[in-house]
MIZA-758632 format. One record per residue: residue number from 1; residue in three letters; chain; x negated, y, z negated of N, C-alpha, C in turn. Coordinates in nm, 3 decimals. Example, Ala and Ser with C-alpha at 12.3 -4.5 7.8 and 13.67 -1.06 7.14 Angstrom:
+-----+------+------+---------+---------+---------+---------+---------+---------+---------+---------+---------+
| pos | code | unit |      nX |      nY |      nZ |     caX |     caY |     caZ |      cX |      cY |      cZ |
+-----+------+------+---------+---------+---------+---------+---------+---------+---------+---------+---------+
|   1 |  ALA |    A |  -1.319 |  -0.569 |  -0.780 |  -1.230 |  -0.450 |  -0.780 |  -1.320 |  -0.330 |  -0.780 |
|   2 |  SER |    A |  -1.285 |  -0.225 |  -0.708 |  -1.367 |  -0.106 |  -0.714 |  -1.290 |   0.003 |  -0.787 |
+-----+------+------+---------+---------+---------+---------+---------+---------+---------+---------+---------+
//
This chain:
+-----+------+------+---------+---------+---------+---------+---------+---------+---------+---------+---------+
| pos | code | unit |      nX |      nY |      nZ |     caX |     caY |     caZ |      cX |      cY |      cZ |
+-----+------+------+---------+---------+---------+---------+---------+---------+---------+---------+---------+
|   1 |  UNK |    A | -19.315 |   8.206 | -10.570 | -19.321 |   8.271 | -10.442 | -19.212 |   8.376 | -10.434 |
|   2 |  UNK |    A | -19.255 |   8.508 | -10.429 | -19.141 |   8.597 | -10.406 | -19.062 |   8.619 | -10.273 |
|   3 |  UNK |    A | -18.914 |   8.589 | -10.305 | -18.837 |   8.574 | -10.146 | -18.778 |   8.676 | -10.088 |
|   4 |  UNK |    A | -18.862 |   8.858 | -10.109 | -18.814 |   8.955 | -10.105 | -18.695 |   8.992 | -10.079 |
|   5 |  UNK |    A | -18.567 |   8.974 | -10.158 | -18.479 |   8.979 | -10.164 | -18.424 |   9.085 | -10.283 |
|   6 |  UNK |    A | -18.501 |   9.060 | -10.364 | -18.524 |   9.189 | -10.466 | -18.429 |   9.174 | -10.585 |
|   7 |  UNK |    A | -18.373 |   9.033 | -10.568 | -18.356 |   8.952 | -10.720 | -18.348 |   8.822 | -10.781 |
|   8 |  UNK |    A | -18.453 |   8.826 | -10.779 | -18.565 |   8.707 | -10.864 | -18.538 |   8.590 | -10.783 |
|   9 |  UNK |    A | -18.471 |   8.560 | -10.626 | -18.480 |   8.420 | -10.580 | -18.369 |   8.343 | -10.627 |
|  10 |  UNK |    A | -18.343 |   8.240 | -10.616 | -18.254 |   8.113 | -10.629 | -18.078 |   8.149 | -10.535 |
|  11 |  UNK |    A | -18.023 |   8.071 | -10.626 | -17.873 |   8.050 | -10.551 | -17.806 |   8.191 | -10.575 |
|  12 |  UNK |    A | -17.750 |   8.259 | -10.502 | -17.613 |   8.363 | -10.541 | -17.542 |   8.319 | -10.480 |
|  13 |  UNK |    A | -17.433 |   8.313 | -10.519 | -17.260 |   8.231 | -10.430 | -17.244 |   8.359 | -10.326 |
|  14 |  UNK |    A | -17.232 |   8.492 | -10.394 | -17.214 |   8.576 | -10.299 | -17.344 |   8.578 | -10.156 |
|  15 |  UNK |    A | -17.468 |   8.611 | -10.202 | -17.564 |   8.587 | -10.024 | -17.505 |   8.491 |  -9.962 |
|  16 |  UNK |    A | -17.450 |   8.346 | -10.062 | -17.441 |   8.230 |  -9.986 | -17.311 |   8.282 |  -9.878 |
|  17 |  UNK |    A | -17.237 |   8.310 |  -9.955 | -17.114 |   8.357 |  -9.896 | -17.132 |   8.424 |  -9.767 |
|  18 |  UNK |    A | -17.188 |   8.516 |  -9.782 | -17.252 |   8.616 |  -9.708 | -17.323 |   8.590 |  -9.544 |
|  19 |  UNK |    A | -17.391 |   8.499 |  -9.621 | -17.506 |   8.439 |  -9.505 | -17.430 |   8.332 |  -9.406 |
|  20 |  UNK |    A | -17.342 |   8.301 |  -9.478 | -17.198 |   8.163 |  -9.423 | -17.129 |   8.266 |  -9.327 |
|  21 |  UNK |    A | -17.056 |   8.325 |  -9.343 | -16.973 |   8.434 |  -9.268 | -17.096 |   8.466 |  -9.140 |
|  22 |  UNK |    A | -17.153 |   8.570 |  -9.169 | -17.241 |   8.577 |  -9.090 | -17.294 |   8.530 |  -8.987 |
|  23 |  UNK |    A | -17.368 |   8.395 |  -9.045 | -17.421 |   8.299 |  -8.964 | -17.338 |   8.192 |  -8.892 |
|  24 |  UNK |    A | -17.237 |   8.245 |  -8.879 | -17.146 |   8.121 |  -8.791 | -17.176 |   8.143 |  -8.618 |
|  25 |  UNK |    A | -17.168 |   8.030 |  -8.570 | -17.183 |   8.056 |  -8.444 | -17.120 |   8.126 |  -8.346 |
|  26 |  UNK |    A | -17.190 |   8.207 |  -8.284 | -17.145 |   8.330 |  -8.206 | -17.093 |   8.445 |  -8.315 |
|  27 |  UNK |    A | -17.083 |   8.449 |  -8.413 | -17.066 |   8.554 |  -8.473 | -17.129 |   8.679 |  -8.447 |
|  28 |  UNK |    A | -17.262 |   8.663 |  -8.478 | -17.363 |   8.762 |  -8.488 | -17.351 |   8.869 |  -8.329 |
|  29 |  UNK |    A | -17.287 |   8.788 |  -8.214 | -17.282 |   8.850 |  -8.076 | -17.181 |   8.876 |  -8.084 |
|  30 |  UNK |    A | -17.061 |   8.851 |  -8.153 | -16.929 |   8.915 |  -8.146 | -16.968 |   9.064 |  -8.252 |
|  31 |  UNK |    A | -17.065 |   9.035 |  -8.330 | -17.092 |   9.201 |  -8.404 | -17.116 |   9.291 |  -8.354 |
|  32 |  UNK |    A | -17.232 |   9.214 |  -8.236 | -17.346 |   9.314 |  -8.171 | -17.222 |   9.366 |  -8.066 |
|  33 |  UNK |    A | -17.138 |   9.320 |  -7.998 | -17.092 |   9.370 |  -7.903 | -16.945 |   9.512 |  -7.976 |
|  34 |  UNK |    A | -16.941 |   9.425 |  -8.097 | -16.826 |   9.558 |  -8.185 | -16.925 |   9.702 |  -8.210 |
|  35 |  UNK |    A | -17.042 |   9.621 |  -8.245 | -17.134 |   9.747 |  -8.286 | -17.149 |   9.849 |  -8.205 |
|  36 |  UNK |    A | -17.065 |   9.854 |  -8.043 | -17.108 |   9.975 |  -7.976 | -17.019 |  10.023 |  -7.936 |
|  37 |  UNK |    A | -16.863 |   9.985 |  -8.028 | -16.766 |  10.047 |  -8.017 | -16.668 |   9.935 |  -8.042 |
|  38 |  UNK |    A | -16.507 |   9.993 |  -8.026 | -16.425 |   9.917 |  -8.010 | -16.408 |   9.801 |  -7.879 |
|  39 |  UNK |    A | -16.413 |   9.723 |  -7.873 | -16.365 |   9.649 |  -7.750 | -16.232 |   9.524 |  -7.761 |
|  40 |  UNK |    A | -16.164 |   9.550 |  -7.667 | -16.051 |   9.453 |  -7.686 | -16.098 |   9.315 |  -7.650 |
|  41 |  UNK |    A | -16.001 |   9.169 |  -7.669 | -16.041 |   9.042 |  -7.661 | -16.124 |   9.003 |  -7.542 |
|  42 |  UNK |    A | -16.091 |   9.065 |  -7.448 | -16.157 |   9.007 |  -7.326 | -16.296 |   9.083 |  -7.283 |
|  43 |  UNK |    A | -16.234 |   9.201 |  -7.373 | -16.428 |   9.281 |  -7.332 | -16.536 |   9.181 |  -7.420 |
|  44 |  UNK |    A | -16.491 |   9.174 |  -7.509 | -16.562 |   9.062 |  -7.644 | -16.602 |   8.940 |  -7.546 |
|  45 |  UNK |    A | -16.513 |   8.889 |  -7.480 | -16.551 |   8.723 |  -7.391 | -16.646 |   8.787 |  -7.288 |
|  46 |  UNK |    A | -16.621 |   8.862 |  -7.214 | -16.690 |   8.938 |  -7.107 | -16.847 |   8.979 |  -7.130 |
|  47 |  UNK |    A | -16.854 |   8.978 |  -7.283 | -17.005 |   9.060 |  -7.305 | -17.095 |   8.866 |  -7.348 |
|  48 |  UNK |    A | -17.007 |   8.797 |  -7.419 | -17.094 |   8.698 |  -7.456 | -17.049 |   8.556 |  -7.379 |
|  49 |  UNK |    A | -17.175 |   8.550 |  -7.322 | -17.146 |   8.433 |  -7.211 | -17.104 |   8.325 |  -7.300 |
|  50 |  UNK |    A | -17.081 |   8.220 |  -7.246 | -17.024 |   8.070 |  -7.284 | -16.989 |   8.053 |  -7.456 |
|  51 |  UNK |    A | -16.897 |   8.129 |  -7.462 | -16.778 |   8.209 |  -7.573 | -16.618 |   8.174 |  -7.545 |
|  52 |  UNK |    A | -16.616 |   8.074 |  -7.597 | -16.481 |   8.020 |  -7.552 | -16.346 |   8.092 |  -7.616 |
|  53 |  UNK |    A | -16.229 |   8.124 |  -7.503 | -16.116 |   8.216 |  -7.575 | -16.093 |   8.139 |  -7.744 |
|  54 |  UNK |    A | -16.097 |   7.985 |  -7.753 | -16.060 |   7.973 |  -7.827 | -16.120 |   8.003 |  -7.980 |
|  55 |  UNK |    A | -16.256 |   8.004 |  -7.944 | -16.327 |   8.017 |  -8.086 | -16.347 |   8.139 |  -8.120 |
|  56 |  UNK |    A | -16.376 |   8.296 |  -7.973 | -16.366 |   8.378 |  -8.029 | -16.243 |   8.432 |  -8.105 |
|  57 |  UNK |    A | -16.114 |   8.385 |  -8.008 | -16.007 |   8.413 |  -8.113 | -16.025 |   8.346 |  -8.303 |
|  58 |  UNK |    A | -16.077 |   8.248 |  -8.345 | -16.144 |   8.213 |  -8.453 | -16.230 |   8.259 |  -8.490 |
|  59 |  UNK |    A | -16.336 |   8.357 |  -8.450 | -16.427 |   8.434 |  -8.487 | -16.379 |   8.550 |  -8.548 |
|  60 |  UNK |    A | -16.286 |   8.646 |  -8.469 | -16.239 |   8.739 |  -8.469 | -16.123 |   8.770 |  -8.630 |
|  61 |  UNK |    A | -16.060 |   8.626 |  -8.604 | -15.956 |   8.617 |  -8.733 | -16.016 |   8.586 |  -8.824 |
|  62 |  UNK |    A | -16.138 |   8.519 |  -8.841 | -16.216 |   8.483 |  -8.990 | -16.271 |   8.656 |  -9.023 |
|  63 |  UNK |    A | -16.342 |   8.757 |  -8.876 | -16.382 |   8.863 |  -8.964 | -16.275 |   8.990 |  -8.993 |
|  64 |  UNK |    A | -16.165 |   8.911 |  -8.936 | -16.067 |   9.026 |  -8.960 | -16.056 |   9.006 |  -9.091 |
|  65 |  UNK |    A | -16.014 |   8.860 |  -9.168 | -15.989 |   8.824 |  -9.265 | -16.108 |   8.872 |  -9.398 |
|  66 |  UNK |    A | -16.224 |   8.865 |  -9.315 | -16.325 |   8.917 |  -9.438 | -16.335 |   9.041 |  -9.465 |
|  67 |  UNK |    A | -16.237 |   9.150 |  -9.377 | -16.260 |   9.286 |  -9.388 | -16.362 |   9.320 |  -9.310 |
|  68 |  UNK |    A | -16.394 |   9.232 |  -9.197 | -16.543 |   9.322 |  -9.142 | -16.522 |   9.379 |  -9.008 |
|  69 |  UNK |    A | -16.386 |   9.332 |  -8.947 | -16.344 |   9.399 |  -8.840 | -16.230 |   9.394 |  -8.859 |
|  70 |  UNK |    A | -16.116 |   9.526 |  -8.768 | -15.959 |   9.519 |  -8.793 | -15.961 |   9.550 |  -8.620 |
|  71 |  UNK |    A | -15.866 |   9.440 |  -8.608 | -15.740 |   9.494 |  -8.484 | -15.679 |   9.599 |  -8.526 |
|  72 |  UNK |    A | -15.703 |   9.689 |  -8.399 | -15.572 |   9.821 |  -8.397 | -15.463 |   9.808 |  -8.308 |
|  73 |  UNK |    A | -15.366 |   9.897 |  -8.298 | -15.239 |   9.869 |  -8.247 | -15.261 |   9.860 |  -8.089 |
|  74 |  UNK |    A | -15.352 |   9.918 |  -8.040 | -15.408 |   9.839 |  -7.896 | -15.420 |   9.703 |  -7.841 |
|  75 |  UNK |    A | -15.420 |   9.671 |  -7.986 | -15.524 |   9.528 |  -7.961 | -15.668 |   9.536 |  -7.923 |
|  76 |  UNK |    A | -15.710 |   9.624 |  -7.983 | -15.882 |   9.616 |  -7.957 | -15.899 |   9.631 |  -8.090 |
|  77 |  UNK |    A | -16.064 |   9.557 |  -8.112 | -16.142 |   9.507 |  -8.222 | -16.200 |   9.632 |  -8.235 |
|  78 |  UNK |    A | -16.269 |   9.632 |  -8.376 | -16.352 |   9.770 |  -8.434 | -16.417 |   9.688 |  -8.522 |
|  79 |  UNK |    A | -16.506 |   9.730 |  -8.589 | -16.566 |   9.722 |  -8.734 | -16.577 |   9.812 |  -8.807 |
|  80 |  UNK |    A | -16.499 |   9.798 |  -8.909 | -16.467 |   9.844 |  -9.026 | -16.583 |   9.906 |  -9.076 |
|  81 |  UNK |    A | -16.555 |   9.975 |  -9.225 | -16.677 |  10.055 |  -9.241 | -16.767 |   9.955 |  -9.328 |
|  82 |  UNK |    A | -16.700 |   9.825 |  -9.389 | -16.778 |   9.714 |  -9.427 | -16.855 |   9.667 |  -9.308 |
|  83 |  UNK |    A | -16.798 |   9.613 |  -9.215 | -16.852 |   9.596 |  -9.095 | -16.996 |   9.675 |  -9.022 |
|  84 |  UNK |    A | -16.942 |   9.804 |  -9.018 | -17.046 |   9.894 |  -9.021 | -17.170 |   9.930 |  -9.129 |
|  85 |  UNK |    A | -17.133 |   9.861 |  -9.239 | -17.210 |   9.832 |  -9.335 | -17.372 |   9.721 |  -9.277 |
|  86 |  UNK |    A | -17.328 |   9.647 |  -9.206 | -17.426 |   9.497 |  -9.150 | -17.490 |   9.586 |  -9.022 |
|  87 |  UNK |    A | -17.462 |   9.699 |  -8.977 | -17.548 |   9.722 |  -8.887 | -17.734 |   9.710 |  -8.852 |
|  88 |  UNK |    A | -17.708 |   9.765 |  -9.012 | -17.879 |   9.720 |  -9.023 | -17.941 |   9.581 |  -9.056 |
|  89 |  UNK |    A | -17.880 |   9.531 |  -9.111 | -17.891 |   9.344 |  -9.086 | -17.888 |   9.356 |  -8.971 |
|  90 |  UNK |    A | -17.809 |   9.344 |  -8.890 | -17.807 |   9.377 |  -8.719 | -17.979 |   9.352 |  -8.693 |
|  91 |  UNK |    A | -17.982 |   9.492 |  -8.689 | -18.116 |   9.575 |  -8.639 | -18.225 |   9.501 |  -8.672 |
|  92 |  UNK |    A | -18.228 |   9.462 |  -8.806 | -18.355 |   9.385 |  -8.821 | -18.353 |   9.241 |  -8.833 |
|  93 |  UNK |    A | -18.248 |   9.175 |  -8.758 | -18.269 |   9.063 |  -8.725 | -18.304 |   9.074 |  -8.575 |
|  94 |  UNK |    A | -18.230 |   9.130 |  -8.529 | -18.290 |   9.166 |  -8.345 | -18.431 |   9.203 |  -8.356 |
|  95 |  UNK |    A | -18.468 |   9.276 |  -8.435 | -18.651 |   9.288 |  -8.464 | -18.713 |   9.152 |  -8.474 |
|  96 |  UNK |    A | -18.649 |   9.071 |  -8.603 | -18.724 |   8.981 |  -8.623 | -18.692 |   8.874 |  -8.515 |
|  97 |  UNK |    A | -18.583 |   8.865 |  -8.404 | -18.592 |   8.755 |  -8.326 | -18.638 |   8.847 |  -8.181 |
|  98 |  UNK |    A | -18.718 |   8.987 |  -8.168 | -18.781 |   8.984 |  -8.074 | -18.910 |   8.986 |  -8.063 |
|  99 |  UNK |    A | -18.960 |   8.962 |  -8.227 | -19.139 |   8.969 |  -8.257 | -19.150 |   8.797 |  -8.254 |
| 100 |  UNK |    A | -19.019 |   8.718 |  -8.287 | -19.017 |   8.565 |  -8.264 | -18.971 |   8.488 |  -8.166 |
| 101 |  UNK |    A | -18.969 |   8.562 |  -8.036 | -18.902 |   8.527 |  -7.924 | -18.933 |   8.411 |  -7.859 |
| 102 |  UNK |    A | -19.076 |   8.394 |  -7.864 | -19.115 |   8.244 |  -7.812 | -19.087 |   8.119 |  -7.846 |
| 103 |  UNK |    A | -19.067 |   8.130 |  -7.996 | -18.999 |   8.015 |  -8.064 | -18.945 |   7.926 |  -7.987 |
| 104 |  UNK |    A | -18.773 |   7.945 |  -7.910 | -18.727 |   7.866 |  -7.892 | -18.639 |   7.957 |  -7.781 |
| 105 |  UNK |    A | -18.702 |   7.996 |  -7.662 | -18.623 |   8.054 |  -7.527 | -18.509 |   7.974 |  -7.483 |
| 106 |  UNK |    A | -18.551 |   7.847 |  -7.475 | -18.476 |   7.735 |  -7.393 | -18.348 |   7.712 |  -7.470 |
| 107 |  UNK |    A | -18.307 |   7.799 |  -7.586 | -18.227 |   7.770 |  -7.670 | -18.086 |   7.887 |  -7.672 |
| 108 |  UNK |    A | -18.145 |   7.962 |  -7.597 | -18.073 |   8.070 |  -7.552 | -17.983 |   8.090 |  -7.530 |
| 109 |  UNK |    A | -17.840 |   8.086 |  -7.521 | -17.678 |   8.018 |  -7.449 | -17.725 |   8.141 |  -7.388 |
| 110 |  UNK |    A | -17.672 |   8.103 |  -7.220 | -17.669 |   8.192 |  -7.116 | -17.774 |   8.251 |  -7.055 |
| 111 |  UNK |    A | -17.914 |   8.191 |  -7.098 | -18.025 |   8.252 |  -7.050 | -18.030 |   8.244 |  -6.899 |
| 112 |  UNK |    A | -18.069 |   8.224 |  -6.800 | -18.063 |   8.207 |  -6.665 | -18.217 |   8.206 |  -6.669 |
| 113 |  UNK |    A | -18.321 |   8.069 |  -6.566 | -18.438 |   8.061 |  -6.568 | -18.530 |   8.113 |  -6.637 |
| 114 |  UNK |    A | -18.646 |   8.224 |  -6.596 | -18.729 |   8.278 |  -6.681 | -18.695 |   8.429 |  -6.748 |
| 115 |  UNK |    A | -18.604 |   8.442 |  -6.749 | -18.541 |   8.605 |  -6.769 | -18.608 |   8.650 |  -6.915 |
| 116 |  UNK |    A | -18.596 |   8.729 |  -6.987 | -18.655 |   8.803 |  -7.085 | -18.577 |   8.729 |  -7.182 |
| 117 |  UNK |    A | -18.641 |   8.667 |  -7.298 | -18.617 |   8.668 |  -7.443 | -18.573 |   8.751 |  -7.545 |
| 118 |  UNK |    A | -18.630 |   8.888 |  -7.526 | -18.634 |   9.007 |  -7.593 | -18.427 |   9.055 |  -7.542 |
| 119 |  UNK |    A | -18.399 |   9.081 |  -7.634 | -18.295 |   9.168 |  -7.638 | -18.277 |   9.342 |  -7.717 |
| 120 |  UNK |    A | -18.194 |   9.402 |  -7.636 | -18.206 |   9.521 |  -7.627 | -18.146 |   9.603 |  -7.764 |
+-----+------+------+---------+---------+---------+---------+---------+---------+---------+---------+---------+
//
């Protein structure tokens, strides 16, 4: 079965790596919210609901540490040009979780009643 990935399937330490970083919880919304600029710690808490100071501060220092975002002398977050590299991972995972939205609504952190699935 080909896993369009575009080399030959099985284990790479690096995707694994990759996909680990990535896929940690709340990560992916601490990207989306760097992705539209710099924002300092509290704009970061402010954009993603029930995001606790403590873990985004742990979010933040694991992707500082991976090179995918740097604090500047402000104290506001950026993403790096590695960082800026995942934009399109970005993009087409927001595709693929708004053509799969029904899946699992109720799963939503911060959804409020029937509000939209689809994100922007």
């Amino acid at each position: 079965m080909a896993t369009g990935t575009g080399d030959g399937g099985g284990y790479c330490p690096f995707f694994q790596h990759a996909i680990e970083v990535i896929g940690r919880r709340w990560t992916g919304s601490i990207l989306r919210v760097l992705a539209a600029g710099p924002a300092r710690f509290s704009e970061v808490r402010s954009q993603v609901p029930g995001l606790s100071d403590r873990l985004l501060d742990t979010r933040l220092s694991e992707l500082v540490d991976e090179a995918i975002v740097e604090r500047a002398g402000d104290g506001s977050y950026a993403l790096t040009g590695k960082g800026r590299d995942l934009e399109p991972v970005m993009v087409a995972v927001a595709e693929w979780a708004s053509s799969h939205a029904g899946a699992a609504p109720e799963r939503v952190p911060g959804r409020v009643g029937g509000g939209s699935t689809r994100c922007g």
